[in-house]
PALUM-313251 format. One line per 3 residues: their letters; for each residue y, x, z of C-alpha. Coordinates in steps of 0.25 Angstrom, whole numbers. Each point is the difference from the previous one (the first is absolute). Example, Ala and Ser with C-alpha at 12.3 -4.5 7.8 and 13.67 -1.06 7.14 Angstrom:
BEGIN
AS	-18:49:31  14:6:-2
***
This chain:
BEGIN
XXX	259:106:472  13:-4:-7  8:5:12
XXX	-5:10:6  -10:6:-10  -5:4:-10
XXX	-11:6:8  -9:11:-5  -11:-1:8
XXX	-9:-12:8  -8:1:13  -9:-11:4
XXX	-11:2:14  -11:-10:0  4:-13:-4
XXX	12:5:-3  -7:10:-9  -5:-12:-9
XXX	14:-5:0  5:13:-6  -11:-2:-11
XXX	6:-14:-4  13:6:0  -6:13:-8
XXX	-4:-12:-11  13:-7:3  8:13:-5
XXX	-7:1:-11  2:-13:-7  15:4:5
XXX	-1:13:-10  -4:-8:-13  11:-10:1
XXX	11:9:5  14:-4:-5  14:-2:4
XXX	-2:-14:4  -14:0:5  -1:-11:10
XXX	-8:8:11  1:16:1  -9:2:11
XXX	-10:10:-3  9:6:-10  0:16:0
XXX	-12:2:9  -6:13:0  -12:1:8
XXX	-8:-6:13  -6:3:13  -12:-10:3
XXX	-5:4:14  -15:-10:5  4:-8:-12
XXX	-9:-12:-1  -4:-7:-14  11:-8:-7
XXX	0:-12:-8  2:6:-16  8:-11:-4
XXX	3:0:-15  -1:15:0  -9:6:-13
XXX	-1:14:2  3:12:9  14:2:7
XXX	6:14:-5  8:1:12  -5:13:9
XXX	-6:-3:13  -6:5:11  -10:-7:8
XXX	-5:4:15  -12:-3:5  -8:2:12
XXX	-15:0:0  1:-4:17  9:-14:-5
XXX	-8:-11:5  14:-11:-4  -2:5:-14
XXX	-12:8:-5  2:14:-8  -6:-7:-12
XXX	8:-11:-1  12:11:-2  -5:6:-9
XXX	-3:-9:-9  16:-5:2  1:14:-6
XXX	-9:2:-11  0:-16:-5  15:-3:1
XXX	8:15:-2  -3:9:-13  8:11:7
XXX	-7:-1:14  -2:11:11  -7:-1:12
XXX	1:4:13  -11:-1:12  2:3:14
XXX	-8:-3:11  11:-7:9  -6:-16:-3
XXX	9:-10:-4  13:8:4  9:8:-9
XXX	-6:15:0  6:8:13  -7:15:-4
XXX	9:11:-5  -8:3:-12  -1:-15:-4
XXX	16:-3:3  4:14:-11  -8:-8:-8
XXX	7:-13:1  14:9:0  -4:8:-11
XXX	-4:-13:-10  15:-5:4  6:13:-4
XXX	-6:0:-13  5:-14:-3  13:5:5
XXX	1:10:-9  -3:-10:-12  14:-7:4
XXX	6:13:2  -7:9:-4  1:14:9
XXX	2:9:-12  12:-5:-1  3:-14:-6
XXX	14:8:-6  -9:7:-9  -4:-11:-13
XXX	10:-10:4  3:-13:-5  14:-4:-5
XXX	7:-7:11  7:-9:-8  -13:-4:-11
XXX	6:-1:-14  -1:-16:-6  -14:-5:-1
XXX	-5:9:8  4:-6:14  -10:-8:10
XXX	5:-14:-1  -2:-1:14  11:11:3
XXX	13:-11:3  12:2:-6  6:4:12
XXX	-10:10:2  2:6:-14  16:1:1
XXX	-2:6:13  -9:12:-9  11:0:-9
XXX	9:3:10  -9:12:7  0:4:-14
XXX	13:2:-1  0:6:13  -9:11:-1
XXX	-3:1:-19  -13:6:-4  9:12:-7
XXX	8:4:12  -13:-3:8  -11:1:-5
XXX	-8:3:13  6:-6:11  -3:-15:-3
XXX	-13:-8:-5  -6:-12:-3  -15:0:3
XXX	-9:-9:-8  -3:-10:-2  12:-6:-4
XXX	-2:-13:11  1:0:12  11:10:-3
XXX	-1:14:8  8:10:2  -1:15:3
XXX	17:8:3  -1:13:4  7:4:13
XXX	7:14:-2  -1:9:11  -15:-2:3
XXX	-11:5:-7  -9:-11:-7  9:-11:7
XXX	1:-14:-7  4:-12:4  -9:-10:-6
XXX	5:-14:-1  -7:-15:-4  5:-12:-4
XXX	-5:-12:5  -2:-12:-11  12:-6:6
XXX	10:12:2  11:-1:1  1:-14:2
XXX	-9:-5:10  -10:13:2  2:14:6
XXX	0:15:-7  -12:7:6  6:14:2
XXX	-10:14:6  1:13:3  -9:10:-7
XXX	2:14:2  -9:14:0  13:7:9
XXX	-2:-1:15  12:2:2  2:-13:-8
XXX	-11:-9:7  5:6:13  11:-10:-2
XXX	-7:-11:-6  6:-12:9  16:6:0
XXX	-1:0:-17  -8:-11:-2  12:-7:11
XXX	10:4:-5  -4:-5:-14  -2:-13:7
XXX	14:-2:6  6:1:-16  -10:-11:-2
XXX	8:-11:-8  -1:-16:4  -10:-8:-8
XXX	6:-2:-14  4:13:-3  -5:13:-4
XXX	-6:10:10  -5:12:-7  13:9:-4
XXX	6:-2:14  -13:2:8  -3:13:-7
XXX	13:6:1  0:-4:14  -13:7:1
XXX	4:13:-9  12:0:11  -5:2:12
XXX	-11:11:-7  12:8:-6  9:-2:15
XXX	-13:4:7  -5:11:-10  1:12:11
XXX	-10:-7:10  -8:-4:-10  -4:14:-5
XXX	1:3:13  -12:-10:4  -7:6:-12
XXX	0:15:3  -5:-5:16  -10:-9:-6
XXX	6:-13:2  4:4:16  13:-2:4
XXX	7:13:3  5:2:13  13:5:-6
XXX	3:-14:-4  5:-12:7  -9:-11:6
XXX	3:-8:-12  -3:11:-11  14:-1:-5
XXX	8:12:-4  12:3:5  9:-6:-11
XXX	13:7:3  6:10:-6  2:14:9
XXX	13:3:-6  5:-13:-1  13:-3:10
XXX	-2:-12:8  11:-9:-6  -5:3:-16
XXX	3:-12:-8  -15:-3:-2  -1:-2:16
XXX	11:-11:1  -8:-14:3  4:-12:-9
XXX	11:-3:8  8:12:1  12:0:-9
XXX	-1:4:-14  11:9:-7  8:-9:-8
XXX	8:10:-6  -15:6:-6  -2:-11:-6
XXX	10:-3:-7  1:13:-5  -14:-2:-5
XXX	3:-15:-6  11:7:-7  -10:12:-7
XXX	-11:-10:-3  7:-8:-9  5:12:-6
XXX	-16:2:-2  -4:-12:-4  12:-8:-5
XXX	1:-17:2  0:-2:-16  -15:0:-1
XXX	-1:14:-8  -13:2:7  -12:-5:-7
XXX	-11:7:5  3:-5:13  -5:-14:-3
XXX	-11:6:-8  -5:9:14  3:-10:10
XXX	-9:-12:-9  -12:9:-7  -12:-10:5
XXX	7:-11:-8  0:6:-13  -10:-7:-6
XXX	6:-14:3  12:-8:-3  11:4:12
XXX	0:-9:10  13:3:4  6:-3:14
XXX	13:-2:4  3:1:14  13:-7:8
XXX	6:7:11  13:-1:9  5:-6:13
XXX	-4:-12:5  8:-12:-8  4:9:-11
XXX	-6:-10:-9  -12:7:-2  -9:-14:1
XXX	11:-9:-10  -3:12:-9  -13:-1:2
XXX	-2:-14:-3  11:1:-12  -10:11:-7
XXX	-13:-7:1  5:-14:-2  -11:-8:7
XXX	-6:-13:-5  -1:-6:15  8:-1:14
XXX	-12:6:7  0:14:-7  15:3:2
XXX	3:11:8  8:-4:13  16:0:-2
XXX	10:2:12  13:5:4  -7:7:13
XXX	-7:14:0  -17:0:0  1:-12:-11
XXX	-13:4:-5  -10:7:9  -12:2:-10
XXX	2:6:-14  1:-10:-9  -8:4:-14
XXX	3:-8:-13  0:2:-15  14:2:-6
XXX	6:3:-15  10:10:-5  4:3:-13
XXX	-4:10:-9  2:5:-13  -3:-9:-13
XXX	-3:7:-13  2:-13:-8  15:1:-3
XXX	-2:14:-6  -10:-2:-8  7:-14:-5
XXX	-10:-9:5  10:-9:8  -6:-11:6
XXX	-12:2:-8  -4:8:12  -8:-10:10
XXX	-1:9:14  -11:-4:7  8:-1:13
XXX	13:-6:-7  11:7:-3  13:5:10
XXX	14:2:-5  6:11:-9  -12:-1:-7
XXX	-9:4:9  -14:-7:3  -5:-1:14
XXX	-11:7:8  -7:-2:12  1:7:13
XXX	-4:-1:15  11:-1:10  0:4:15
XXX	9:-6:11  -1:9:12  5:-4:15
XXX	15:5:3  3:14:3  9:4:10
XXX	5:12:5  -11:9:8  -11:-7:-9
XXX	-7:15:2  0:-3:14  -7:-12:0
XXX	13:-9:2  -1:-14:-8  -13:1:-8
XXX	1:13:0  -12:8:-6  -6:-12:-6
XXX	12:-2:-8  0:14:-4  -16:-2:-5
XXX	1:-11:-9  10:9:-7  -12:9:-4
XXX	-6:-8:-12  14:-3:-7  3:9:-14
XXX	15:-2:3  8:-6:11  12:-8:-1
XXX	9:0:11  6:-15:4  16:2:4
XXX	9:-10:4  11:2:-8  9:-10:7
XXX	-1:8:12  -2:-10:11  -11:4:6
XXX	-1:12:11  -10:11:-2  -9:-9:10
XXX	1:-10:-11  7:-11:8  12:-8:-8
XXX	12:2:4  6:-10:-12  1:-15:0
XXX	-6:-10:-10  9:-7:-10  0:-3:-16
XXX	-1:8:-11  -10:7:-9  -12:-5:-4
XXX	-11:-8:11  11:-3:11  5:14:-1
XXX	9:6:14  12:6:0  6:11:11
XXX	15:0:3  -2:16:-4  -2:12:8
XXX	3:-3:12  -11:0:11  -11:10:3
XXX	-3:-1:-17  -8:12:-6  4:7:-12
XXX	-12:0:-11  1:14:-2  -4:3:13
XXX	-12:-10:1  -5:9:-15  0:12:10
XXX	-4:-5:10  -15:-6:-6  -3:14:-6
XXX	4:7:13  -10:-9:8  -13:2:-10
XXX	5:14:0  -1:2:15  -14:-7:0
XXX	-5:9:-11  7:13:8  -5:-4:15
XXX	-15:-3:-6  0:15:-6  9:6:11
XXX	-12:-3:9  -10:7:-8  8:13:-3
XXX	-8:7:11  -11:-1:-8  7:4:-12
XXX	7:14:5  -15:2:4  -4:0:-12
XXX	12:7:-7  -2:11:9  -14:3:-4
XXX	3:-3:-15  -2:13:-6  -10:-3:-9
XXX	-2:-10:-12  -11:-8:7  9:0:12
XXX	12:-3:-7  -9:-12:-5  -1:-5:13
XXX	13:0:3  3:-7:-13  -10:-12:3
XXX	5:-1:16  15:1:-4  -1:-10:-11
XXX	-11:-8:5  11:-4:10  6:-8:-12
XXX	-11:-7:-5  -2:-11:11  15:-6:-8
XXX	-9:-4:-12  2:13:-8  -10:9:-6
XXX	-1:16:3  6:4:-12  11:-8:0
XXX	3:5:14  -2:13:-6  11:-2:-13
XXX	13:-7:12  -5:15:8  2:10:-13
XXX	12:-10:-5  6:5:13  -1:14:-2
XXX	-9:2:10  -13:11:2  -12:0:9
XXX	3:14:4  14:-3:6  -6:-13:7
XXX	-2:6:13  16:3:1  4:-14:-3
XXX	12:-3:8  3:-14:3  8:-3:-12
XXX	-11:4:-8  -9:-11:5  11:-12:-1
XXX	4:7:-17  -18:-3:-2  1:-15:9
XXX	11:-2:-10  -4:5:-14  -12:-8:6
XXX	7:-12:2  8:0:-12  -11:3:-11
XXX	-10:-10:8  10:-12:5  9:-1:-13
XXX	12:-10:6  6:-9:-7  13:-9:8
XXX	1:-14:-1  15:-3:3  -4:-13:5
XXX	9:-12:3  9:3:-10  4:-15:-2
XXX	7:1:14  17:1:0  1:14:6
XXX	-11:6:-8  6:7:-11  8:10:5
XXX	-14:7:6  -7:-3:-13  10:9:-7
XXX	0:10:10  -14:2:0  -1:0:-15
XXX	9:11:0  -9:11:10  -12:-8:-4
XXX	0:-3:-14  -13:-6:-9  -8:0:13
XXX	7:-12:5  3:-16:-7  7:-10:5
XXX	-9:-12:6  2:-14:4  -16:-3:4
XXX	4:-15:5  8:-4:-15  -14:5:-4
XXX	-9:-7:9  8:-11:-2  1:-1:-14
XXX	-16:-1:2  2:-8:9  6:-10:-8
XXX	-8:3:-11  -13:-4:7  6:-13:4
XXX	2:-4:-13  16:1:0  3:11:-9
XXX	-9:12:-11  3:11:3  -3:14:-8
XXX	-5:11:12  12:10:1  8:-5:-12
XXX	16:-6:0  7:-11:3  -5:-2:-16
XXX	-13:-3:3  2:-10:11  -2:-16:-4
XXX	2:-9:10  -8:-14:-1  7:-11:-5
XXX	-4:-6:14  4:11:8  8:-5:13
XXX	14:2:1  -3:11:12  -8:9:-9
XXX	12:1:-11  10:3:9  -8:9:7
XXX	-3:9:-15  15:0:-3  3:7:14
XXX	-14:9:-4  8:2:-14  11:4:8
XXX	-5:9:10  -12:6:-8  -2:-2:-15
XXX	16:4:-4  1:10:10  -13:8:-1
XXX	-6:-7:-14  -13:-3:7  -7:-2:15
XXX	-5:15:0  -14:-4:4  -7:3:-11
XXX	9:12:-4  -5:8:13  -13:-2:-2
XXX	1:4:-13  6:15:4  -9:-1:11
XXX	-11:1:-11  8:10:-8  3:8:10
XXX	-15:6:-2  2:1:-15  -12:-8:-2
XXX	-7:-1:-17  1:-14:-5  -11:-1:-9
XXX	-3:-10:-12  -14:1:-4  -2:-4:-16
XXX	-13:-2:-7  10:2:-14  11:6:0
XXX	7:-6:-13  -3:-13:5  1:3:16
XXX	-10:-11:4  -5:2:15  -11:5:7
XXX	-5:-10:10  -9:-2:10  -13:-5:-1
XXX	-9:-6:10  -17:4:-1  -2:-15:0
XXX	10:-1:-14  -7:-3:-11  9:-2:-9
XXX	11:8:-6  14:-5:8  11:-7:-5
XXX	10:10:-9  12:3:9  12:2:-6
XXX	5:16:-2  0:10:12  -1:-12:10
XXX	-7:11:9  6:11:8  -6:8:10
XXX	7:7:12  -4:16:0  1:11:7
XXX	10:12:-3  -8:12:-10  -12:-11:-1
XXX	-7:8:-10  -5:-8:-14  -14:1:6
XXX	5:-7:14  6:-12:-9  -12:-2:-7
XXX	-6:0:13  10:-9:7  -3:-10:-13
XXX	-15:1:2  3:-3:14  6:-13:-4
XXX	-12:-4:-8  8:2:-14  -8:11:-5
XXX	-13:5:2  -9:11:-5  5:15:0
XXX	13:4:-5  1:3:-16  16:2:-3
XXX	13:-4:4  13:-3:-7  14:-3:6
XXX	13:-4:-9  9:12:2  13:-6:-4
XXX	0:-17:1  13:0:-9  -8:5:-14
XXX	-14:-3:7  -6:15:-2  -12:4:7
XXX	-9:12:2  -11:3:5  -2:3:16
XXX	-13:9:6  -7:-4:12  7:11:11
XXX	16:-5:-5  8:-5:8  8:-13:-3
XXX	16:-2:-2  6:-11:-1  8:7:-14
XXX	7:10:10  6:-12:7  -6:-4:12
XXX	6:-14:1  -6:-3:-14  -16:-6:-2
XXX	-10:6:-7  -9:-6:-12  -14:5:0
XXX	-10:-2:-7  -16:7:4  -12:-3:-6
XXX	-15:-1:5  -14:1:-5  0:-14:7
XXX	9:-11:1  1:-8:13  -11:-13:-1
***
């Protein structure tokens, strides 16, 4: 029942019948108790029950008559179980009982007449799930607003509601997707344009995602619709994610995909009745090719046909026109993350390069892990790591202590980084090396390209030093130096890569994944421009085009901001030459993957001179790194050898009076090579513009704002009031243009506040501490400066327990 149900309805035949009836009390014992940690959920959501020569069942503790609907059949000519005995099954044990009596014996009924019955009592319990008047009409939230939620909706089932609201918002959408009652098991009705009354209805199963499957149907009042049945319903299944993850967006598109490709045939079918026509093929497909197309047009090349350099680059050169690298662009971050708004971001930082750029040292540098076991894998040899590896890391953000003349009064929750700045919590993902033709499948090849897909920014690992080939194989030789046993190179010589080749050359290989993904799909695409001449049209072309996007993590309207950003219009779609396709894959892949450079080995001899090059053509977006001084720092730190403070100087290193004689020597070459040269290891500087790089709202919430004492999070089970803290010891991570509402929100979310919002001040100038008053729709600003945090204070009708 956890796994593969909940199911809605039970059908028990003789004996069996009676074993339906226990379960039938079974579930209903389930109801009263239902919870989030109930034991045993069989029974739960039950519906109704088909009872066929049911013989008399022991009542058990049962006091009362079970509301569940039921019908009973019965045959006057059953000598196994007599009518009468049926029928008292049905009037004793059921309040809501119907009763059907055929003359077939102890069989189920066989007649015509008495199966529509049967049919027709199934179809009315249907249509209580889904009801056929439309389950769009009088829908329920998708996402339930606190309090409201069915504690036995997971939490992985409600981020995943969040998710297909973000997708498809009830203002942009108010038809198309619906949540039918009740609220548990959860159900869920998406409308399929290009068929009339078409949904795709989908349940969750108790355990979904994690261990159980998402049901997912057809309905449909178009012929031409259920004439395809099996090819929709398949090609919904083939997007079907692995157990663990979230089904519902990628199914549906999938679905919605194959309707919109086939949408000829399809009305088609429906204006022959659901025959197939003779004009089409044997497979009911149409003929996808464009009449006036030349054969070698550049949406006909296969994924392996060479791709026109020069376009690209041409295109490369225009985007960043576009969409500049110095972060200017705050609604991106605000499109591409809508779902999370009302949640602290949990922001994720993916690594990528070649093999044995240091991507796994950095790894390990950033999340500094307690134990051996949970170190990511380091190795001077390409495919180091094979698996992403996940862990929590810290970067530094702003502090609003030292401008409000706090000082060390100020107590960050997470401790404090250098420059005063405090530290904040983020996840960082490690992904297998990428080698050149990743978008062909060499390497890890589109597997590395997926796990790119949940990341906010991405920071490309280089190695500065430049030993390694673009295969990632060393071409350098160990021997002392920087810090943790550092290598040096005898210089250029070899088959050495320059690191401004290795930036291109990471964005050229996600570009030409994006381009050959939407390449293959532009035949659908001209289709549809072609017959664009209308706003519902041009719709469709808008949902096709773009929907081509969405599968990298990004919603349809921040697709639809990189598309006007470019300058481009629906009506000139159908004309795209090739160049217009590689200048969307890039204002895409700018505005989507923000890239920072971590000039990596920077403690090798021979590394400087391509640091200051690169600095030169690539400015803020690149820092100087040394992850192995770093991990080795921790290292050493976790030993007991030396404290240590995370991305400060050579001033905030203490060695142990007991430290061994190797370890000092081995900081003075570290000082050497790394702290008087680049003034700190870099680790914690590229995360930190990683961060930045989406201009994200540091938020301090107050309860006053003279004396700025934290909110904190509370527990249900706290009875007590907490412990003071000292001032503004809580920040929260938020969106770009999170509105005063989504804070208070986001502060709910954290169990901080509860109640309904009532007002919100924020200090407006930290220096003379003025404030004013803020209304629920304004966006927040961190002063006019981005890089600086935001004290806000909100009130409630009811504070947290």
């Amino acid at each position: 029942w956890a796994e593969q149900g909940p199911f809605d309805g039970i059908l028990g035949f003789s004996e069996g019948a009676a074993a339906a009836v226990a379960f039938c009390r079974l579930a209903a014992a389930a109801e009263e108790v239902a919870s989030a940690d109930a034991e045993d959920i069989a029974g739960m959501g039950l519906r109704f029950a088909v009872l066929a020569g049911s013989p008399e069942a022991p009542t058990g503790k049962q006091t009362g008559r079970l509301e569940l609907p039921s019908l009973h059949i019965a045959s006057a000519a059953d000598t196994v179980v007599p009518v009468e005995v049926s029928r008292k099954v049905a009037k004793e044990v059921f309040a809501d009982a119907r009763l059907l009596e055929h003359d077939g014996g102890h069989s189920m009924p066989q007649r015509a007449e008495d199966v529509r019955q049967f049919a027709s009592f199934l179809e009315e319990m249907r249509d209580k799930v889904f009801p056929r008047d439309g389950p769009l009409q009088g829908r329920l939230p998708v996402v339930s607003t606190e309090g409201e939620e069915d504690p036995r909706v997971s939490v992985e089932q409600r981020e995943e509601l969040e998710t297909l609201e973000a997708f498809y918002p009830a203002e942009e959408f108010p038809d198309d997707v619906a949540r039918v009652a009740p609220r548990w098991p959860v159900r869920l009705a998406m409308r399929l344009a290009g068929g009339t009354g078409s949904t795709l209805r989908f349940t969750f199963a108790p355990s979904y995602p994690q261990a159980g499957p998402l049901r997912c149907e057809l309905h449909s009042e178009d012929v031409g619709v259920l004439a395809h049945e099996k090819d929709i319903l398949a090609a919904a299944e083939e997007e079907r994610a692995p157990l663990g993850f979230p089904s519902v967006v990628v199914m549906f598109q999938a679905a919605q995909q194959w309707v919109e490709d086939h949408e000829a045939d399809i009305a088609a079918r429906a204006a022959s009745g659901g025959v197939l026509p003779a004009a089409t093929g044997a497979d009911g497909d149409e003929d996808g090719d464009d009449d006036d197309a030349p054969a070698d047009a550049w949406w006909k090349r296969d994924r392996e046909d060479p791709v026109d350099e020069a376009l690209i680059q041409e295109a490369e050169k225009k985007a960043a026109e576009l969409l500049p690298d110095d972060g200017s662009g705050t609604a991106w971050a605000r499109a591409f993350g809508a779902g999370n708004y009302n949640k602290p971001w949990e922001f994720v930082v993916g690594l990528v390069g070649k093999p044995s750029a240091g991507k796994s040292t950095l790894f390990n540098a950033a999340t500094r892990p307690e134990e051996a076991d949970r170190e990511a894998a380091m190795a001077p040899h390409p495919f180091t790591t094979i698996d992403p590896n996940v862990g929590p890391g810290w970067f530094a953000a702003p502090c609003p202590a030292e401008a409000l003349g706090l000082g060390d009064k100020v107590q960050p929750e997470h401790g404090r980084a250098p420059s005063s700045r405090r530290r904040l919590p983020l996840l960082v993902k490690d992904v297998a090396g990428l080698v050149p033709g990743a978008y062909l499948g060499r390497g890890k090849g589109n597997a590395f390209l997926n796990d790119l897909c949940d990341a906010d920014s991405l920071i490309h690992v280089v190695d500065a030093s430049g030993r390694s080939d673009r295969e990632g194989v060393d071409q350098g030789r160990s021997g002392g130096g920087g810090g943790g046993g550092s290598a040096t190179s005898s210089g250029d010589g070899g088959a050495s890569s320059d690191p401004l080749e290795e930036v291109g050359w990471v964005r050229h290989e996600i570009h030409l994944w994006i381009f050959c993904n939407v390449r293959e799909k532009w035949d659908t695409i001209r289709r549809k421009a072609r017959m664009a001449t209308t706003a519902p049209l041009r719709e469709h072309l808008a949902d096709r085009l773009f929907g081509l996007f969405t599968g990298y993590r990004a919603t349809r309207p921040f697709v639809t901001q990189v598309f006007e950003k470019a300058g481009f219009k629906l009506n000139d779609v159908f004309n795209w030459t090739e160049y217009h396709a590689h200048l969307f894959v890039a204002c895409f892949l700018r505005a989507r993957f923000p890239i920072m450079v971590a000039l990596n080995k920077a403690d090798v001899p021979g590394a400087g001179p391509r640091i200051e090059r690169a600095r030169k053509v690539l400015g803020s977006s690149c820092v100087a790194v040394s992850a192995r001084s770093e991990w080795w720092l921790w290292d050493q730190q976790r030993k007991g050898h030396l404290t240590y403070l995370e991305g400060g100087g050579a001033d905030t290193v203490e060695l142990a009076p007991a430290a061994p004689a190797a370890v000092r020597e081995q900081l003075e070459k570290m000082k050497a090579a790394v702290f008087r040269v680049h003034g700190c290891t870099g680790v914690q500087e590229i995360l930190s513009a990683a961060v930045q790089r989406r201009q994200p709202l540091y938020v301090c919430p107050v309860s006053d704002l003279g004396t700025l004492e934290p909110l904190q999070k509370m527990s249900e089970k706290d009875t007590r009031a907490p412990a003071a803290l000292p001032p503004l010891a809580t920040m929260l991570l938020m969106r770009p243009l999170s509105t005063v509402d989504e804070a208070f929100r986001v502060i709910r979310h954290e169990q901080m506040l509860r109640g309904d919002f009532v007002r919100a001040e924020v200090l407006t100038d930290l220096g003379s501490r003025t404030s004013r008053v803020l209304k629920r729709e304004d966006a927040l600003r961190g002063d006019g400066d981005p890089t600086k945090a935001i004290v806000l204070k909100v009130l409630s009708n009811k504070k947290a327990k």
